[in-house]
C-alpha atoms as one frame of an Amber mdcrd trajectory, in Angstrom:
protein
   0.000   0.000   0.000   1.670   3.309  -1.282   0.636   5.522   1.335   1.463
   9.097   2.468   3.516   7.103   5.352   4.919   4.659   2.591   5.643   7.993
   0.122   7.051   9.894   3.020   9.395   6.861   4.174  10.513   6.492   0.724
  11.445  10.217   0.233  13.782  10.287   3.267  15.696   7.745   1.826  16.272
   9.791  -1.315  17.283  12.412   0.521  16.324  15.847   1.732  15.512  17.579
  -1.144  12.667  14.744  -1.929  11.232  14.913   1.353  10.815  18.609   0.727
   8.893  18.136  -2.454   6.660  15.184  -1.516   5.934  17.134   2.275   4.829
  19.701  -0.157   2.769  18.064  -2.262   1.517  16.129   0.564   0.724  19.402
   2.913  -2.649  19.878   1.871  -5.403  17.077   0.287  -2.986  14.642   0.847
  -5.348  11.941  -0.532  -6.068  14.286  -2.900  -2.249  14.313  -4.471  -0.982
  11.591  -3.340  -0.796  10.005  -6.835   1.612  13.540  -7.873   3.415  11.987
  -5.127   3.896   8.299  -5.566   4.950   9.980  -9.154   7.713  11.533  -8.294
   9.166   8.674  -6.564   8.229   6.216  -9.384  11.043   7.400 -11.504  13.449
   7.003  -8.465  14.288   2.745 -10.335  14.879   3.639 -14.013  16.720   6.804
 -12.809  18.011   6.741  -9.005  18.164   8.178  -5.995  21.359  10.080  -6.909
  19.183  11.812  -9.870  15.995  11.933  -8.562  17.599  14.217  -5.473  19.099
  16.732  -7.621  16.206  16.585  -9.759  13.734  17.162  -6.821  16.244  20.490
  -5.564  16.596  21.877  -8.496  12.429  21.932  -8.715  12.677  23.570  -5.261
  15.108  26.057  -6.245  12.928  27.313  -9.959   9.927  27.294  -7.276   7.504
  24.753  -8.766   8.234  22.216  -6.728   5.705  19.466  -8.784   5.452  15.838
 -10.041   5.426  17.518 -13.831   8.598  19.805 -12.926  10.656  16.677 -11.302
   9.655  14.292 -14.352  10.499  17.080 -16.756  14.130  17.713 -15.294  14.840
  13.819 -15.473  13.289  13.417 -19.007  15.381  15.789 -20.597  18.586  15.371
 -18.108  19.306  18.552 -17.142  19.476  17.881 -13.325  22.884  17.675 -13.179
  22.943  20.952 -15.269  24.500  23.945 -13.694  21.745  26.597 -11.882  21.180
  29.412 -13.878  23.222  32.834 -12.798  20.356  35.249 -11.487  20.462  38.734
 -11.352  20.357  41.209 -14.136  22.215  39.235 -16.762  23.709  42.876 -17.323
  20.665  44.634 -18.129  21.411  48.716 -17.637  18.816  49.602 -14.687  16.343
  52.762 -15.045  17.014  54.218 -11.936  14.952  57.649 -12.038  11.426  56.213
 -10.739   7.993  56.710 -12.073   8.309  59.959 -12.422  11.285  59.970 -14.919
   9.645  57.315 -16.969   6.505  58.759 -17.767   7.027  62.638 -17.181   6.163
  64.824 -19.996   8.445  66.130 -21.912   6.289  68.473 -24.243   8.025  71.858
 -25.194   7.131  74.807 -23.561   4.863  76.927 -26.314   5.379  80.455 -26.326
   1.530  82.355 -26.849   1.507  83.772 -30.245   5.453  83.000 -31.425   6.473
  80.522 -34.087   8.844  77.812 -33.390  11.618  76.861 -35.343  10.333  73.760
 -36.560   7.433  75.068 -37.576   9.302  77.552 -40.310  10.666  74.424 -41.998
   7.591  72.405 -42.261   5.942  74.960 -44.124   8.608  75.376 -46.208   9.100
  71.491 -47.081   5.718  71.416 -47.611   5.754  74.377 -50.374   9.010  72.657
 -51.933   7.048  68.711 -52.544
């Protein structure tokens, strides 16, 4: 009988990281998810416990820490993949707020002169 008790037993032998992921799934409606959790640790023969432990942190460190994450990882082998660097990946930051991003910058009209731009569009205009 693959119980919570039986799934939660199982996971500590795995290790840490996949006791994490199946207390999680198993926090709430554990009857409810306990097939998501018998799941995760089905893979743990063709794959083992080696795999399936790196598999189940690195679904707790992206933050989806689910039977379809932990079975993606191991399907396509990246658990032993390198985390990704986070931060700004060098992105220049827009540090003048709000009020910098979205001010308005219209021109200051002066009642009843002529701009410079103006002159010119008049005269393009005459010239085409």
């Amino acid at each position: 009988m693959r119980t919570p008790i039986w799934c939660r037993g199982q996971a500590s032998q795995v290790g840490d990281a996949c006791r994490e992921v199946i207390d999680q799934l198993l926090e709430v409606n554990a009857l409810f998810r306990l097939r998501a959790a018998q799941g995760v640790l089905g893979p743990r023969k063709k794959y083992g416990d080696a795999h399936l432990e790196t598999a189940c942190r690195k679904a707790i460190t992206v933050g989806d820490p689910s039977y379809r994450t932990v079975k993606g990882i191991l399907v396509a082998g990246t658990e032993t993949d390198p985390e990704p660097e986070t931060g700004d990946g060098g992105a220049s930051a827009f540090l003048h707020g709000p009020e910098g991003l979205f001010a308005a910058t219209v021109p200051t009209q002066i009642p009843g002169g002529v701009h410079d731009d103006q002159g010119r569009d008049d005269a393009e205009e005459a010239a085409r």
